[in-house]
C-alpha positions in Angstrom: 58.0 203.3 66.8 54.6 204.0 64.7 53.0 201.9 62.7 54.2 203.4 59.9 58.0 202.6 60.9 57.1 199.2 61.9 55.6 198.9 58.4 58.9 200.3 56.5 61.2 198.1 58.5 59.1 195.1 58.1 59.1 195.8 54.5 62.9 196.2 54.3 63.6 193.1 55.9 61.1 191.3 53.4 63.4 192.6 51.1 67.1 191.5 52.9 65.8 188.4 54.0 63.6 186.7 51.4 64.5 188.9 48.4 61.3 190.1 46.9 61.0 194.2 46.3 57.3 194.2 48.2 55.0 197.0 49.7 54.4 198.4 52.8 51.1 196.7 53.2 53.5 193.2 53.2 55.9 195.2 55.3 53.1 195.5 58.0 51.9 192.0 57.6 55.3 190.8 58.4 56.0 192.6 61.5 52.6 192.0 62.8 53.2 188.2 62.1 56.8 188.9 64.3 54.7 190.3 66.7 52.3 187.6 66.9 55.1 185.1 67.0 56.2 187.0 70.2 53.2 187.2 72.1 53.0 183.6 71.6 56.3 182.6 72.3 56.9 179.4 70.2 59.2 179.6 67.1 57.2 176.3 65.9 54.2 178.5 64.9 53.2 179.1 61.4 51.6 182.5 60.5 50.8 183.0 56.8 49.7 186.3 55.5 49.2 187.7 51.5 51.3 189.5 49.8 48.9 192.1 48.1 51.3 194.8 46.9 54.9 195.8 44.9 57.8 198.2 46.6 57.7 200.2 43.4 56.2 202.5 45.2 57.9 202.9 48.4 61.3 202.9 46.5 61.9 206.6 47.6 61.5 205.6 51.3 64.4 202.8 50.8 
């Protein structure tokens, strides 16, 4: 998967999970946060990222 996939689906499940419509910037912080939480492997971790942009967009790639 590129990083550009990884981005869209992190994005999508932003979207299906917490509810808000955000970019592909947050998309990409979420699955890199995922990731992290991975390589780590504790579920007890906290990762906080920023959300810096909308999925207005990215609403054609949905």
């Amino acid at each position: 998967m590129t990083v550009k996939e990884e981005a869209l689906e992190g994005m999508k499940l932003l979207a299906k999970k917490e509810g808000p419509f955000a970019g592909i910037l947050n998309g990409a912080n979420l699955w890199a946060a995922l990731r992290i939480t991975e390589k780590i492997g504790r579920k007890d971790v906290r990762i906080v990222t920023i959300a810096s942009d909308r999925g207005e967009r990215y609403i054609s790639v949905l």
